[in-house]
C-alpha positions in Angstrom: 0.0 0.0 0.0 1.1 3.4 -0.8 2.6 5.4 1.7 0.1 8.5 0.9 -3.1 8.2 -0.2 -4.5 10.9 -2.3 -6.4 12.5 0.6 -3.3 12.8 2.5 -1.4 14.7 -0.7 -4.0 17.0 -1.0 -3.8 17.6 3.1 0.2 18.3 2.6 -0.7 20.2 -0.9 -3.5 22.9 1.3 -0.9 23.2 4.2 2.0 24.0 2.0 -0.7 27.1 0.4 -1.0 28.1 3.6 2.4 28.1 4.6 3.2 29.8 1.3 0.4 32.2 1.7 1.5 33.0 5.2 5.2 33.5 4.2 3.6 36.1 0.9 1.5 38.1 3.1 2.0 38.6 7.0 -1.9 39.0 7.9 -2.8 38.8 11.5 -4.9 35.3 10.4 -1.1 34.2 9.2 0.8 35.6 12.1 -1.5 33.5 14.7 -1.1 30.0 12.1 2.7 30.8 12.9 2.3 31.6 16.6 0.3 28.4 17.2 -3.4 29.2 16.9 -3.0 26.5 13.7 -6.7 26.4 13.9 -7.3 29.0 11.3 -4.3 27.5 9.0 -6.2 23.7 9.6 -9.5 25.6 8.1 -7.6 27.4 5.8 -6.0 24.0 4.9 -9.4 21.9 4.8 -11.2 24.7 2.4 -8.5 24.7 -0.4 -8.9 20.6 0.0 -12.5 21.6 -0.6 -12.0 23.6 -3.3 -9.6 21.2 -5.1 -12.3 18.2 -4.6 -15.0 21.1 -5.9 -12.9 22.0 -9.2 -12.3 18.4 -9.9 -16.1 17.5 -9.9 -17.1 20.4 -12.1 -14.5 19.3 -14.2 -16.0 15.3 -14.4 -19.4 17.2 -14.6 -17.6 19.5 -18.1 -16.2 16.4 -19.2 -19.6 14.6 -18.7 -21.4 17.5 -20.9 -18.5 16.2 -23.8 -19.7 12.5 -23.8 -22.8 12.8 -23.7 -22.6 14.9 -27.0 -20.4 12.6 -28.7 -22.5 9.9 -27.7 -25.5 11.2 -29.2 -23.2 11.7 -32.7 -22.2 8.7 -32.3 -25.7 7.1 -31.8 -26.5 9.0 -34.8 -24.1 7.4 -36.8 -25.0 4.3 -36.1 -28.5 4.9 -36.9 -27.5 6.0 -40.4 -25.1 3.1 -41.1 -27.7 0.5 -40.4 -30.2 1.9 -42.4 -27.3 1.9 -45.4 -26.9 -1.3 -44.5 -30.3 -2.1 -44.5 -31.1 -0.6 -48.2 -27.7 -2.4 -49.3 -28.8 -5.2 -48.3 -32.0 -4.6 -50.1 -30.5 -4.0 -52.8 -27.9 -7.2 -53.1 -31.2 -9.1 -52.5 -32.7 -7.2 -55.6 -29.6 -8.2 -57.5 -29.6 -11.9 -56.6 -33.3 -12.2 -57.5 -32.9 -10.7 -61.1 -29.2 -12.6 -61.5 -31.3 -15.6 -60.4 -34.3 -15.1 -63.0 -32.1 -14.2 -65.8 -30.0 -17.1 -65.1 -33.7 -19.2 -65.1 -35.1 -17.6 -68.3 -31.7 -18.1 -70.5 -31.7 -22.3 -68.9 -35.1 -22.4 -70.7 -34.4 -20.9 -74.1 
């Protein structure tokens, strides 16, 4: 088993943005994450986690959108090739029939 699971990179990924944000801008909310009132950096931490899980969904819900819509092309297609199939078939039969009764009628003169 993996030593991190996903959930746990995503943990590390939020605390090192608010590390980073700390270290870019020396806020009161960033001076108490460094002089141990972590609680605001754990929140901090959870809502970009949040946030990342949030921007991944839309992005499977985007990507959804993109299937469906080649699915219905491709259902489309499909529809339209087995109706050519269908009249070629038709017409091969159409074929055989007359290649048959011309073979028939030249047998009997």
């Amino acid at each position: 088993m993996p030593d991190s699971l996903p959930e746990d990179r995503e943990k590390k990924t939020a605390t090192k943005e608010c590390r980073k944000r700390q270290h870019e801008s020396g806020s009161q909310t960033d001076e108490d994450c460094h002089s141990g009132g972590s609680h605001s950096c754990e929140t901090s931490a959870r809502f970009l986690e949040m946030n990342a899980k949030l921007d991944k969904l839309l992005g499977l819900f985007s990507e959804m959108e993109d299937l469906k819509s080649r699915l219905t092309v491709v259902e489309s297609e499909n529809k339209s090739l087995k109706e050519a199939m269908k009249f070629t078939n038709e017409d091969l039969e159409e074929v055989k029939t007359i290649s048959t009764n011309g073979r028939h009628h030249e047998q009997e003169h």
